[in-house]
N, C-alpha and C positions, 0 to 999 in steps of 0.2 A: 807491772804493778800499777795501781791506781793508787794517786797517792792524796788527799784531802788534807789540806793543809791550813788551818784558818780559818774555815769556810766561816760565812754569814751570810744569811738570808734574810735580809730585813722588806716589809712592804709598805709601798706610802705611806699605810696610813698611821705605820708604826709599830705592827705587830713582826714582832721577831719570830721565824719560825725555824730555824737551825739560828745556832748558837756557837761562834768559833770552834767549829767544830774539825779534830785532826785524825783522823786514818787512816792508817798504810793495810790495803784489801790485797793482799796476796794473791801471786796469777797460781791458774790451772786451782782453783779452788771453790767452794762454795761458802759467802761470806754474809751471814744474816744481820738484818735492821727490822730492831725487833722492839715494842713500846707501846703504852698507849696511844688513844685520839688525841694527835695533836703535838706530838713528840718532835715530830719534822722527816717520819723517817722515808716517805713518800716523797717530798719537796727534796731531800737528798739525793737518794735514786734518779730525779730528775732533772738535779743540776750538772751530775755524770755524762749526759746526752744533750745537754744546754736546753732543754724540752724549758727551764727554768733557769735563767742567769744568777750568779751569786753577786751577791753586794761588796762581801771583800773576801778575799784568803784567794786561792789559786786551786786549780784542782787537775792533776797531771797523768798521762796514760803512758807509760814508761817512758819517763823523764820529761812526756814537752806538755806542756800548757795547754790544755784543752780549749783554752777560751782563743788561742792564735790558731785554732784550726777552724776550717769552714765549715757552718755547722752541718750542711746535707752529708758530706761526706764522712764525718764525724758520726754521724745517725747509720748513715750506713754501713758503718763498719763495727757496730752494734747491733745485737736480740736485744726487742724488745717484746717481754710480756704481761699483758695485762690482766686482771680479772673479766671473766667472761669472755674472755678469747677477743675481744673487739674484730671481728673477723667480717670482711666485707660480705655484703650480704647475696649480694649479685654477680659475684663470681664463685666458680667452680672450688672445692678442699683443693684439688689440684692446681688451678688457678691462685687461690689462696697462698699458698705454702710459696711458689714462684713467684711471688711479689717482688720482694728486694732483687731477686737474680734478673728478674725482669729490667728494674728501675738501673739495675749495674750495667744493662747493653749486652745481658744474655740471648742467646737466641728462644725461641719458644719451647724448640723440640728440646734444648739444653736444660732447659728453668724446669720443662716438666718432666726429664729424667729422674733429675735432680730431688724432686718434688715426690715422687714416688719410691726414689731412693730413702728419703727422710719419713713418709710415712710410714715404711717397713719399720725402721730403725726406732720412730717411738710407738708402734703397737697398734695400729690401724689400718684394718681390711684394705687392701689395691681395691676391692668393689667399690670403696668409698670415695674415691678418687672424683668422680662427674658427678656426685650429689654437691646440696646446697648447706650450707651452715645450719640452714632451718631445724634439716632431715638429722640431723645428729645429737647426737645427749648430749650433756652438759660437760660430760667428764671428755668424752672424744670432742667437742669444739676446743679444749681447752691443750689436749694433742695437737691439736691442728696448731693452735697457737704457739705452741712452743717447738713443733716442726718448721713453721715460717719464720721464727728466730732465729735456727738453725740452718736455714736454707742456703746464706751465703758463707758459712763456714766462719764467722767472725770469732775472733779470739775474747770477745767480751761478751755476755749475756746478761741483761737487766729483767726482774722479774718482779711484778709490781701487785703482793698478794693474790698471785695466778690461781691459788684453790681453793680460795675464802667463799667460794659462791656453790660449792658441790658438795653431796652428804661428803661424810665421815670416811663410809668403804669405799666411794670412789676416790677421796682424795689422800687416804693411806695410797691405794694402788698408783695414783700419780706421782707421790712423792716416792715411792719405790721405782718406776722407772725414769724419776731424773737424777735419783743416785745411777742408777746402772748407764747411762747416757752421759754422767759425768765421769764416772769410770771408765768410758770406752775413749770421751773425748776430751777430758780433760778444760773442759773451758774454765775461765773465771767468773764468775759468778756474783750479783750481789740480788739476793733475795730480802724480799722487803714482807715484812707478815707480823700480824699483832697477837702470833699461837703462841705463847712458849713453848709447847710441846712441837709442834714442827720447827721452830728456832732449833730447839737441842737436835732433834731427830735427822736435819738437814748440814747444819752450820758445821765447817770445818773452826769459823768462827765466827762470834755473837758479838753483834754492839746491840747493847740494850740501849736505850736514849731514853730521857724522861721529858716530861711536860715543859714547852719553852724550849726543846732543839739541843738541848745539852749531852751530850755522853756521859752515860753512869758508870757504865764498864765493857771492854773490851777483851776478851777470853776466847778458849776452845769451851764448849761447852761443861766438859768432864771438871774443868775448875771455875767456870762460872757455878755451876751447883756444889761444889766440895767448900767455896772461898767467896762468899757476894762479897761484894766489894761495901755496899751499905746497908740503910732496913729501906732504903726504895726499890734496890736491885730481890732485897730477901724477899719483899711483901710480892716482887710480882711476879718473881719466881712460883710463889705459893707455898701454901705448906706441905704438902707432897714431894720436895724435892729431895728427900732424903730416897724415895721410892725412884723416883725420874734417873737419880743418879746410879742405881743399880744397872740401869742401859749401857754401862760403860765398864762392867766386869763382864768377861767372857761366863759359860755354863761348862766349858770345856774341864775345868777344875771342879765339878761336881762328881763323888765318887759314884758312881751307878751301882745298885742293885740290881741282879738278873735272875736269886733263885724263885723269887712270887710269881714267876710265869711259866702260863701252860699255853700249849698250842688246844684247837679248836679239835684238830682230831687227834689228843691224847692220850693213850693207852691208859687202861686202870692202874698198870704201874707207876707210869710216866705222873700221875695225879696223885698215886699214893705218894709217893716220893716227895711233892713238892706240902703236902698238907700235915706233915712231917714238922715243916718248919714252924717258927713264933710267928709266921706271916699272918697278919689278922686276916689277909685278902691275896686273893690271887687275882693276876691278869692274866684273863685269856686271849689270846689274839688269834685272824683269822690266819690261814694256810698258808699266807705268802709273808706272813711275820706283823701285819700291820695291826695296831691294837682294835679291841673288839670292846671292850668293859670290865669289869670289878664283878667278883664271887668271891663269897665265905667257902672257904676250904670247901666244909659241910655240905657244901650245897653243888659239890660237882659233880654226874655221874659218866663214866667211862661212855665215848661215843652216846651221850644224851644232856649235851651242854646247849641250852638255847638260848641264841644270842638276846632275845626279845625280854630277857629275864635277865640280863645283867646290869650291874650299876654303871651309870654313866662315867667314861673316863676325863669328863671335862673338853679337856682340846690338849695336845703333845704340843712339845715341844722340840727344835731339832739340834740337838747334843753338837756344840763348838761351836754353833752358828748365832743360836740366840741367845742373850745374856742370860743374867740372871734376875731378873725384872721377870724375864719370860717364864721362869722356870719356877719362881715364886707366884707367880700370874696364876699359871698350870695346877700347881699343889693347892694354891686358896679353891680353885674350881673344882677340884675335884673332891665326889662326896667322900672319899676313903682319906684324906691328904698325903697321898702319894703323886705326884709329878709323873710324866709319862714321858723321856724321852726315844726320838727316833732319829734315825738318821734323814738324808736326803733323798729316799723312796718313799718317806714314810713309815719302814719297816722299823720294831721297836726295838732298842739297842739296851733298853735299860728302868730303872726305875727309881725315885729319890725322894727323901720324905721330908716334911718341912720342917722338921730337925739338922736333917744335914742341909739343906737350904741356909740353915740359920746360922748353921755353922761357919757352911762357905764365904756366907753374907759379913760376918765376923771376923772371919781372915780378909776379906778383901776389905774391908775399911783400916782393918789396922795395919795392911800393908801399904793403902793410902795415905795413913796419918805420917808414915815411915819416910814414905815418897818424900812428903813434903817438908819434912826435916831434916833431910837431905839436901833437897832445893833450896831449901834457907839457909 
């Protein structure tokens, strides 16, 4: 555990930039510092690694004093990652990543097993290995980075808004495989980012900090959005956090419909059958189950269904897996507002309209409000 106890950061010239600040960061976790410009939440992160000495309080890595340790080896037995990968320019991804194993008194041929071992593991071509940081995107330098944090196997990882500088879809997919790399390995984590939305999306738990280095609240994120703590914590949450907080109801508890669907090569009975029902719409889906679009009953003819003529199904969703944010997401997109779940082939398991969405959506807040009167 890292434990922050007191801290302050005061500088010459008298600007305070953390503020007696105390938190206990739980191991084998991921624990988010999240705030405006200017909050201190960067200067904290960095006082972890002594990158930045504190003025007073003590700050402790299971049980001893960081500040009576020496700081290289203190560093070293610490990830550290930055935005923009800070990635040496002049040596090899392979080279790159074996850094610290290197500076540890590994051997070469060890550091660069090692080295190729960790770029399987976060998602980057073995071809890539002998290019240069030049030769790569933005989203794979930033792989590289967080593989060379990981290189010496340290039990602690510091990450210093590692995906503030890459679009949107690349840094969804990065934020997707450092849950699964923290899943596999368990480190502690203290990620530093001024998204709310990657805060909740990441943080097993959120310290918000406001302007001047103060802590405003300390949570998992499911009750940092159900309970702010004040209207600093509310206002910078946003006002979408009623929506934010549906991420944390499963979809599993949506009841599926499955009579509005027809397969692509449907018999005329198989179609009469289904046109039968009050379904204003049918989903056809192609041969192997996965959906295809939306048709008026009216408009299907036996063995003459073209897919080119149906209505957009929006984008699926996948049933247990994605909340219900997702499934709500799903039904707004779609022009019929029917929701499309599938399983994890893709294949379609069902289908849910944004009534019963509303409904679901209904039950799990009032089983929320239950929760927490319980806990009181």
């Amino acid at each position: 555990m890292i434990r922050i106890d007191s801290v302050t950061k005061r500088y010459p010239d008298g600007t305070v930039a953390v503020d007696r600040l105390s938190l206990e960061i739980p191991d084998r976790s991921i624990t988010v510092l999240v705030g405006p410009s200017g909050c201190g939440k960067t200067t904290t992160l960095r006082m972890i690694n002594r990158m930045v000495e504190p003025s007073e309080g003590t700050i402790s890595l299971d049980g001893v004093d960081i500040g009576r340790q020496p700081v290289n080896s203190l560093r070293r037995s610490m990830g550290y990652v930055i935005q923009n990968a800070g990635l040496f320019p002049h040596r090899t991804i392979v080279d790159n990543i074996a850094t610290v194993p290197r500076l540890l008194g590994w051997t070469k041929q060890k550091a660069r097993e090692r080295a190729r071992e960790l770029m399987e593991r976060v998602g980057l071509d073995a071809a890539l290995a002998r290019r240069y940081p030049y030769q790569l995107s933005g989203g794979q330098q930033q792989r590289v980075g967080v593989a060379r944090a990981l290189a010496a196997d340290p039990p602690v990882l510091l990450m210093d808004e590692p995906f503030s500088a890459v679009d949107p879809v690349v840094r969804k997919g990065l934020q997707e495989e450092l849950l699964r790399i923290q899943e596999e390995l368990g480190k502690t984590i203290v990620f530093v980012t001024h998204d709310i939305d990657e805060a909740i999306r990441l943080g097993t738990m959120v310290a918000v900090m406001r302007t001047g280095g103060r802590l405003a609240q300390f949570a998992p994120p499911a009750e940092l959005l159900s309970s702010p703590a004040d209207a600093f914590v509310e206002d910078f949450l946003g006002a979408d956090r009623g929506i934010r907080r549906l991420s944390f109801f499963p979809s599993e508890a949506l009841p599926l419909e499955k009579t509005p669907i027809v397969a692509l090569d449907a018999s005329a009975e198989q179609i009469a059958s289904r046109t039968t029902t009050d379904a204003p719409y049918l989903l056809v889906t192609a041969v192997d189950g996965k959906p295809l679009g939306w048709s008026e009953p009216g408009d299907l003819i036996a063995g003459d269904i073209e897919p080119e003529r149906l209505l957009p199904y929006g984008r699926p969703f996948e049933y247990g897996k994605d909340s219900l944010r997702a499934a709500l997401d799903c039904a707004v997109l779609s022009p019929t507002g029917w929701a499309v779940a599938v399983d994890g082939t893709g294949r379609v398991v069902g289908v849910v309209s944004q009534q019963t969405i509303g409904e679901a959506i209904r039950s799990a807040h009032a089983a929320g409000r239950a929760d927490e009167k319980v806990a009181g």
